[in-house]
KOLVEXVEX-337051 format. One line per 3 residues: number of its first residue (from 1); for each residue x, y, z of C-alpha. Coordinates in nm, 2 decimals. Example, Ala and Ser with C-alpha at 12.3 -4.5 7.8 and 13.67 -1.06 7.14 Angstrom:
! residues 2
1 = 1.23/-0.45/0.78 | 1.37/-0.11/0.71
//
This chain:
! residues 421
1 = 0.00/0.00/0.00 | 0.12/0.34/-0.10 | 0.16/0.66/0.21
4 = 0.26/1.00/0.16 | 0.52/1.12/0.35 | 0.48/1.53/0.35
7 = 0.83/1.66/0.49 | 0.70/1.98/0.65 | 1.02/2.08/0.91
10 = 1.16/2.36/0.75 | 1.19/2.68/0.92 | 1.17/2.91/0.64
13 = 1.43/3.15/0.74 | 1.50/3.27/0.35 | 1.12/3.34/0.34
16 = 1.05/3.61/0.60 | 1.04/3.86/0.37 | 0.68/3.73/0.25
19 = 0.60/3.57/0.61 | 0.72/3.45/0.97 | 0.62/3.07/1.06
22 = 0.65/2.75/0.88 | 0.76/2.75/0.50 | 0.48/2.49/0.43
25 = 0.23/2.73/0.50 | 0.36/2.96/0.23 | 0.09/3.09/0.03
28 = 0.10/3.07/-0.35 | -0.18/3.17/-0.49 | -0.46/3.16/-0.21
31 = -0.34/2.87/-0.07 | -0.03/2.74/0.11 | 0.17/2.45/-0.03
34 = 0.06/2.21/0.28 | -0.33/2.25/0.16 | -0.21/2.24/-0.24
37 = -0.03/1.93/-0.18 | -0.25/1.74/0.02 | -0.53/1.81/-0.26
40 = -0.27/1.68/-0.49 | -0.26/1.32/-0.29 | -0.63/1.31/-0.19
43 = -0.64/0.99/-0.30 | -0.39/0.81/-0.07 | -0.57/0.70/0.17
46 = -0.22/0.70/0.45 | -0.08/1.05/0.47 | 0.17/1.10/0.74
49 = 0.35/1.48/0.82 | 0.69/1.50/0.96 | 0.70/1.84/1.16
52 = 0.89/1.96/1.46 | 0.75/1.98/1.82 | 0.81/2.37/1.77
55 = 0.59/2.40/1.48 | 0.28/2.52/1.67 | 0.19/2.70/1.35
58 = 0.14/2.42/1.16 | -0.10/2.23/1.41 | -0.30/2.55/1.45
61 = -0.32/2.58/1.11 | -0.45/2.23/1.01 | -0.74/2.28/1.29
64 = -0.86/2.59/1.08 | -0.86/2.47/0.80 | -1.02/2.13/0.92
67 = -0.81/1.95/0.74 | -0.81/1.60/0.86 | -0.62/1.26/0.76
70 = -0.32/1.37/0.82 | -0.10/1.20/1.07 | 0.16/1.41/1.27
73 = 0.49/1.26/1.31 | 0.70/1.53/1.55 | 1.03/1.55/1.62
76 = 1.20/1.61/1.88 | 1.52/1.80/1.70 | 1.56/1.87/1.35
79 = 1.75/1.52/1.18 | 1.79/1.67/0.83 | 1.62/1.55/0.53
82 = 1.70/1.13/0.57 | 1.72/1.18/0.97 | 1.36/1.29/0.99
85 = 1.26/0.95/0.82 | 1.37/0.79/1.13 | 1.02/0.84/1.26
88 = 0.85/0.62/1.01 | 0.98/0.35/1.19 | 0.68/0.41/1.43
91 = 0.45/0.30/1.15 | 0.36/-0.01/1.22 | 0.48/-0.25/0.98
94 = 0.67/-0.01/0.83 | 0.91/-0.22/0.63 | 0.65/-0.40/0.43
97 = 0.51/-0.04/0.35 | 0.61/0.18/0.03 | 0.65/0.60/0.08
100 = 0.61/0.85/-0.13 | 0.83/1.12/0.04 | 0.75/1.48/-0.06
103 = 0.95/1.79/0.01 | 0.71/2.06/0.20 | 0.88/2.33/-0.02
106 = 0.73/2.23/-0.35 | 0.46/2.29/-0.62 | 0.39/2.01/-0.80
109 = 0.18/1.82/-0.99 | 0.22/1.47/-1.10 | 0.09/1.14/-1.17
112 = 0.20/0.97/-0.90 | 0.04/0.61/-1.02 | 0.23/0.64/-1.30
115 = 0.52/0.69/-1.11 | 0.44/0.39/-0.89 | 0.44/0.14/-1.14
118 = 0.78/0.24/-1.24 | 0.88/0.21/-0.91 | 0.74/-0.17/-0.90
121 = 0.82/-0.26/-1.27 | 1.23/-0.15/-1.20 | 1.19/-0.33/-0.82
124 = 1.41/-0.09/-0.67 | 1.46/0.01/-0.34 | 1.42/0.39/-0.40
127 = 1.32/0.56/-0.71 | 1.39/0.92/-0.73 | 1.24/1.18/-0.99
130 = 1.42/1.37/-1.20 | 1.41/1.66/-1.45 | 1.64/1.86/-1.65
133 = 1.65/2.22/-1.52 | 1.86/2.50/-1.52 | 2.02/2.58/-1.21
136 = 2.23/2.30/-1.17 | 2.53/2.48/-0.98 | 2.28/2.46/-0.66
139 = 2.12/2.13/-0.77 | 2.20/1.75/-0.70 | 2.21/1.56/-1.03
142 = 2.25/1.23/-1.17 | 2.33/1.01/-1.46 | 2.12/0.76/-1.56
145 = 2.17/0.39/-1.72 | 2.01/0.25/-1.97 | 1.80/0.05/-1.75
148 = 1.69/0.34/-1.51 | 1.90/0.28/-1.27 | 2.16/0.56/-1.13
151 = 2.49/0.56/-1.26 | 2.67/0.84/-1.10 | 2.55/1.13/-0.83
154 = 2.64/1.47/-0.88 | 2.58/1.65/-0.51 | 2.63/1.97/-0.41
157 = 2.84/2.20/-0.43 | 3.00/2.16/-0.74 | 3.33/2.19/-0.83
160 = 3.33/2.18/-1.22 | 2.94/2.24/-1.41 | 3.10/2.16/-1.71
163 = 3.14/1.76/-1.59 | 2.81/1.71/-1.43 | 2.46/1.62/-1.58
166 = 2.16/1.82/-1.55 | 1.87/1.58/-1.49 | 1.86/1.70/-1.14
169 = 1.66/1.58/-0.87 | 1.31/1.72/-0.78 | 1.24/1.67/-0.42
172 = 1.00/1.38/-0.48 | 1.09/0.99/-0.42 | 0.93/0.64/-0.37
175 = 1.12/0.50/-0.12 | 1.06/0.07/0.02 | 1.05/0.07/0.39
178 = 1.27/-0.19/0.44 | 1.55/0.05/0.41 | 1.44/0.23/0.70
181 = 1.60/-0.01/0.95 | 1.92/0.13/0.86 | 1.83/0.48/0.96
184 = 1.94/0.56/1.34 | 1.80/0.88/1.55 | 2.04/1.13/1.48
187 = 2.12/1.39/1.18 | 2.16/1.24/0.88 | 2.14/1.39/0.53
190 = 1.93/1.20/0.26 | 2.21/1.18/0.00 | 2.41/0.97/0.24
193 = 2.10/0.73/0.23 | 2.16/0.74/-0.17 | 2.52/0.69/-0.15
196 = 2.44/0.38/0.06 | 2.17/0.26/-0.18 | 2.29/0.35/-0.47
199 = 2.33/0.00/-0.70 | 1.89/0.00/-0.60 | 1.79/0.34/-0.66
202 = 1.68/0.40/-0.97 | 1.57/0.78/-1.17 | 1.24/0.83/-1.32
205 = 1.23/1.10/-1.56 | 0.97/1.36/-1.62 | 0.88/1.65/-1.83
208 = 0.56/1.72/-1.50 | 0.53/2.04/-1.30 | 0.77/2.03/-0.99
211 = 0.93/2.32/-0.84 | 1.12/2.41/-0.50 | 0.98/2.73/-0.44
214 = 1.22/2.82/-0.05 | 1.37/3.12/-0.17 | 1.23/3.44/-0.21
217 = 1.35/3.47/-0.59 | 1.11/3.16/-0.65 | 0.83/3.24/-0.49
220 = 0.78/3.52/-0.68 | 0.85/3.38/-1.01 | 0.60/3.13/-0.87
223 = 0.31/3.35/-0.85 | 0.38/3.55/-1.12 | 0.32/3.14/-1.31
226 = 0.08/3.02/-1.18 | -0.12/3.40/-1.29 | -0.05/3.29/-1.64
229 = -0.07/2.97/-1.61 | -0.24/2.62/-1.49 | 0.04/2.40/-1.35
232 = -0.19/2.11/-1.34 | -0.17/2.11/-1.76 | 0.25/1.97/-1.72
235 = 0.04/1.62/-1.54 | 0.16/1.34/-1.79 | -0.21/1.24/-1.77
238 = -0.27/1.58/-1.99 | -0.08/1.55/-2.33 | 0.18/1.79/-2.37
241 = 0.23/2.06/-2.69 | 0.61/1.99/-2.84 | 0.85/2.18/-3.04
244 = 1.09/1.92/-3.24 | 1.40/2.04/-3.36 | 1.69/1.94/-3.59
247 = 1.98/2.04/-3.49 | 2.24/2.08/-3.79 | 2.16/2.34/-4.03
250 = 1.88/2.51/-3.75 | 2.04/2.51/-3.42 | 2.42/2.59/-3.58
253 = 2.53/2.63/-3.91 | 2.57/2.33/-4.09 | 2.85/2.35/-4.37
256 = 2.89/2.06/-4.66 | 3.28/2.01/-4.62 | 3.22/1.93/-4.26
259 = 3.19/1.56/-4.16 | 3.10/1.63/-3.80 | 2.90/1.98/-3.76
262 = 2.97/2.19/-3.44 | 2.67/2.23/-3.22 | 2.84/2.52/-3.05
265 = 2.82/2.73/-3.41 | 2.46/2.83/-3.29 | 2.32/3.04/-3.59
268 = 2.23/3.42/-3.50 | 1.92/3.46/-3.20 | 1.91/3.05/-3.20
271 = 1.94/3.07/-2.77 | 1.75/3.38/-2.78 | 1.46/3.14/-2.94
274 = 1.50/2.81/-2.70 | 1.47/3.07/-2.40 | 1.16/3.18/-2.54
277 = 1.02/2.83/-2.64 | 1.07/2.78/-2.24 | 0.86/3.03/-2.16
280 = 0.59/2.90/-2.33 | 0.36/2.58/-2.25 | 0.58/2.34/-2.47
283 = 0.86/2.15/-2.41 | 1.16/2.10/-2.69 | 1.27/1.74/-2.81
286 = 1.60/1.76/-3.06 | 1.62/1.53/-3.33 | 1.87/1.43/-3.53
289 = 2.06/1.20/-3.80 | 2.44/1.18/-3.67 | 2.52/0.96/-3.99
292 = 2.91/1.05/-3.92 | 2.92/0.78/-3.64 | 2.85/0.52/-3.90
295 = 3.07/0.66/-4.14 | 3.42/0.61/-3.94 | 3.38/1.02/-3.83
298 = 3.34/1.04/-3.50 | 3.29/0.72/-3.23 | 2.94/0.68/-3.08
301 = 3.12/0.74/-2.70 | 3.27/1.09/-2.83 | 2.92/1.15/-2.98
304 = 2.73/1.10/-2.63 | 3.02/1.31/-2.44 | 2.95/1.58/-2.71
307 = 2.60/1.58/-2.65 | 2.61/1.61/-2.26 | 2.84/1.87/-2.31
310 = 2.61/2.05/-2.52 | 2.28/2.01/-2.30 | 2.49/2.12/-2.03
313 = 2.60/2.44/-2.21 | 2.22/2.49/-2.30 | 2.12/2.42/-1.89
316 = 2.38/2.66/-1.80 | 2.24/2.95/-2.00 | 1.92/2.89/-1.86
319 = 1.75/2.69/-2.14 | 1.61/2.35/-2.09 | 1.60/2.06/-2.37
322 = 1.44/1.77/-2.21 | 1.55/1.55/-2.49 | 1.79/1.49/-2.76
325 = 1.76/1.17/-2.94 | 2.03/1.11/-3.24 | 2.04/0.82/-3.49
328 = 2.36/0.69/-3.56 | 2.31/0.49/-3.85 | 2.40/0.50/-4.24
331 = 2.28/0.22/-4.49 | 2.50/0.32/-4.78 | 2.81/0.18/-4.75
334 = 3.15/0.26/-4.93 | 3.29/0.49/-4.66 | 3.65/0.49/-4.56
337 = 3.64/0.34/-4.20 | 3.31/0.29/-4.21 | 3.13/0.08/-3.91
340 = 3.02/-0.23/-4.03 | 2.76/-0.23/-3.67 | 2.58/0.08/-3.79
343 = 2.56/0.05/-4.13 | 2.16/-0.05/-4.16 | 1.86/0.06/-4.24
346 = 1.68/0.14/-3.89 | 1.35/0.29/-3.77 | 1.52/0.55/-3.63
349 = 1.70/0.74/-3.92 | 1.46/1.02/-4.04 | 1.32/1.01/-4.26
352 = 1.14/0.77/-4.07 | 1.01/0.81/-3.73 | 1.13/0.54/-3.44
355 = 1.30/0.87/-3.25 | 0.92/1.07/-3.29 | 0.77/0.75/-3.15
358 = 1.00/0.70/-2.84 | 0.99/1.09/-2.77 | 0.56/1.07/-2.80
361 = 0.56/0.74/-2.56 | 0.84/0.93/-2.31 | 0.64/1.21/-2.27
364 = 0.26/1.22/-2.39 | 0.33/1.48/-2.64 | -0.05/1.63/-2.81
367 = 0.08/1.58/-3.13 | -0.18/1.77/-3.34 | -0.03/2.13/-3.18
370 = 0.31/2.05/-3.20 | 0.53/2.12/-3.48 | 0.89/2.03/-3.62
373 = 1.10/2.25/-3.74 | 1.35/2.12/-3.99 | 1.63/2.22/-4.27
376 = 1.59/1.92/-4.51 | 1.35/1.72/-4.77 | 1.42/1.43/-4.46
379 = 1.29/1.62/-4.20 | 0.99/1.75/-4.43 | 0.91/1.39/-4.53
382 = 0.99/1.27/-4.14 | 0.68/1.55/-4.02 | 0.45/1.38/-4.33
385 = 0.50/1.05/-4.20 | 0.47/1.09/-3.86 | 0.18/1.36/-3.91
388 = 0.33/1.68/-3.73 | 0.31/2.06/-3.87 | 0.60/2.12/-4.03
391 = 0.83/2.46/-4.02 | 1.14/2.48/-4.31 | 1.49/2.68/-4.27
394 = 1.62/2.73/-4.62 | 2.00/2.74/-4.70 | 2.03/2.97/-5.00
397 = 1.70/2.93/-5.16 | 1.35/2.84/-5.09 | 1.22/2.46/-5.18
400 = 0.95/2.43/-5.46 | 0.78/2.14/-5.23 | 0.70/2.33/-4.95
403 = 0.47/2.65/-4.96 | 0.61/2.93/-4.92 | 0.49/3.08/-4.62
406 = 0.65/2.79/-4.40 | 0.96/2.85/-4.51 | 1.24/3.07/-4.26
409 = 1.56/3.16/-4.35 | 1.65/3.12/-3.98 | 1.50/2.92/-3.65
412 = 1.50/3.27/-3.51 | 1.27/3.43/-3.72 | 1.05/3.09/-3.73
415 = 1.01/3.11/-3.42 | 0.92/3.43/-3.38 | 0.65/3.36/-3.64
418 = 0.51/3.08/-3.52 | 0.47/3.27/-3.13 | 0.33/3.54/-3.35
421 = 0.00/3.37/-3.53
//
C-alpha cells in the first residue's frame, strides 16, 4: 500500500520577507503548499507529516482549516532531510510499507500512479524523480543507465558544471520501507541514504510540474506562473504541446565540407529562441541524423560526451531541452572506416520516425499542436510521416515542395512567427 510522507520541518528563514512561521504554510496563490499538496494526494488514503515539536503553527493551522487525515509525526530536533525519516519506523509494519516522500517546499503536480508502477516494474529500493533544469550549480544531479537505474551522483556543491549532468533531482521519491531499518536517530542527510543505496535506486524522468519554491526569488517567479498559467496542464495524464527540432543546419550552421558539424556554431538569436520556447507551455525534443558515427567520423562514445556537453551548455544559459535523441546509423556503405555495426537501415534514421515515436511514448506529447522545425526534404518527409506541422529553414534558396509561407531563413525568425499567429 502506498503513504505519503509530506516533509514539512523547514523553518523558512529565506522566506521572511513574505512571512514569519513554517515555509509549508507559504501561500502561493490563495493557498499554502501544505493545503495544495495534500489536494494533490487526496487519493492516498495513509498520509503522514513529519514536523517539529516547535511548529505550533502548523498544528493551529490544520485545525482551521479542518483538514483532517493527516498523521503528525513530530520530532524532537531537526534530523535533516534522511534523519527525519527515522520516525516512520513508528508505522507499524513499516518495512513491508512503500513512501512517497514529498518535500514541504514544492509545487507540483504529477501522476504519481504512474510513477508507482515504475517504481514496482524496476523493483528498486528507491526511485527518485528527475528533471532537467537549469540551475544546476545549486542542484543534486544524476546520470542515468540505460536500464533506469543511477549511474553516478552529482551533489552539491560543485566543483566543475561543465562535468556534471543536468537531470537533477526534484524533491519527490518512492522510497521501500525496508531500508528504513538502517536509519538511526540522529542527523543524517538523505544523499548519504543514496550513496548507501545507490546499485537500488533507480531515476524516473519527467517532463511534470515540480518546483522548489524556499527562496524568495522563486516564490515570486511562482506566483507570477501560476497568474498565467495552470500547472496542473505539465500532469503526464494531460498531453503535452512539443517543439521538435533538428539540430544541424537550424540550431548551428551546418557547412557541406564538414563531416561532423559543431553544435556550438549556434546560428544568430538560435538561444535567444529556445529561451523563449521555455517560456511558453511546450517542451523541446531535438532530433537528429548523426550519420558520421556510421561513417568512421566520430565514435558513438565521443558523440554521447558531445552531447552532454552541449545540453549542459544549453542548462547553464538557462535553457532547458528535455530530450535529444540522435540516430547513428548510415545504410549506404562505401565509406572509408566505415562501421560495419551501424551501417543499416533502422527505424530511427529520419526520414522515418522510431526517435518521434520513443519521444511521444516518453512524454505524452499532443501531437496535433506540435510542430517540427526542420532544414531538409528528410525532415519534411519525417513531419508527413509521422503527421506533425511542419516549419522549413532554407539554405540559400527556398524549396519548390513546400509553400512558401512555411519556409524561414532562420529558426530565429520561425520562431518568432510561429509565437506570432
Amino acid at each position: 500500500m502506498l503513504n505519503l510522507v509530506i516533509l514539512g520541518g523547514g523553518k523558512g528563514k529565506r522566506l521572511k520577507k513574505y512571512f514569519t512561521g513554517s515555509k509549508i504554510l507559504l501561500k502561493v496563490f490563495n493557498k499554502s503548499l501544505l493545503e495544495l499538496n495534500f489536494n494533490i494526494f487526496k487519493k492516498i488514503n495513509k498520509k503522514y507529516l513529519i514536523i517539529n515539536k516547535s511548529q505550533i503553527d502548523i498544528i493551529d493551522y490544520l485545525k482551521k482549516k479542518n483538514i483532517s487525515g493527516l498523521n503528525i509525526l513530530e520530532e524532537d530536533r531537526r534530523l535533516d532531510t534522511g534523519g527525519c525519516l527515522y520516525h516512520l519506523k513508528k508505522i507499524k509494519n513499516y518495512k513491508k510499507k512503500v513512501f512517497l516522500i514529498i518535500y514541504g517546499d514544492l509545487l507540483i503536480d504529477i501522476d504519481y500512479q504512474r510513477f508507482y508502477k515504475f517504481f514496482k516494474k524496476t523493483n528498486s529500493k528507491i526511485s527518485l524523480i528527475v528533471h532537467p533544469n537549469d540551475h544546476i550549480q545549486d542542484s543534486d544531479t544524476l546520470e542515468v543507465k540505460d536500464n533506469g537505474f543511477v549511474d553516478k551522483f552529482f551533489f552539491k556543491p560543485h566543483k566543475n558544471l561543465n562535468k556534471i549532468s543536468t537531470l537533477a533531482l526534484s524533491g519527490v521519491c518512492l522510497i521501500k520501507g525496508s531500508i528504513l531499518s538502517n536509519i538511526k536517530k540522529k542527523k543524517l542527510k538523505f544523499k548519504s541514504i543514496l550513496k548507501k543505496n545507490k546499485k537500488y535506486v533507480s531515476a524516473y524522468e519527467t517532463r511534470e510540474f515540480i518546483k522548489d519554491i524556499g527562496t524568495p526569488k522563486r516564490v515570486e517567479w511562482a506566483r507570477k506562473f501560476l497568474l498565467r498559467r495552470d500547472v496542473s496542464k505539465k500532469n503526464f495524464k494531460n498531453p503535452i504541446k512539443t517543439i521538435f527540432l533538428d539540430r544541424d543546419g537550424v540550431l548551428n550552421k551546418e557547412k557541406k565540407d564538414e563531416k561532423v558539424s559543431d553544435p556550438f556554431n549556434f546560428t544568430k538569436g538560435a538561444l535567444r529562441s529556445l529561451k523563449e520556447i521555455n517560456k511558453r507551455n511546450y517542451i523541446i525534443v531535438i532530433i537528429t541524423n548523426q550519420p558520421g558515427v556510421a561513417k568512421g567520423y566520430i565514435s558513438e562514445e565521443k558523440l554521447k560526451k558531445l552531447n552532454k556537453n552541449y545540453i549542459n551548455f544549453l542548462s547553464r544559459k538557462k535553457i532547458i531541452i528535455h530530450s535529444l535523441f540522435y540516430c547513428p546509423h548510415h545504410p549506404e556503405k562505401g565509406f572509408k572506416g566505415e562501421i560495419k555495426k551501424y551501417k543499416i537501415r533502422c527505424n530511427c534514421r529520419k526520414p522515418r520516425v522510431g526517435l518521434f515515436k520513443k519521444a511521444i511514448k516518453k512524454y505524452n506529447i499532443d501531437l496535433s499542436n506540435s510542430i517540427f522545425i526542420g532544414n531538409s526534404k528528410t525532415d519534411y518527409e519525417a513531419s508527413k510521416n509521422i503527421k506533425v506541422n511542419y516549419l522549413h529553414i532554407f539554405g540559400n534558396s527556398k524549396v519548390s515542395y513546400i509553400d512558401k509561407k512555411f519556409q524561414f531563413s532562420s529558426f530565429n525568425i520561425a520562431i518568432k512567427s510561429y509565437f506570432k499567429n
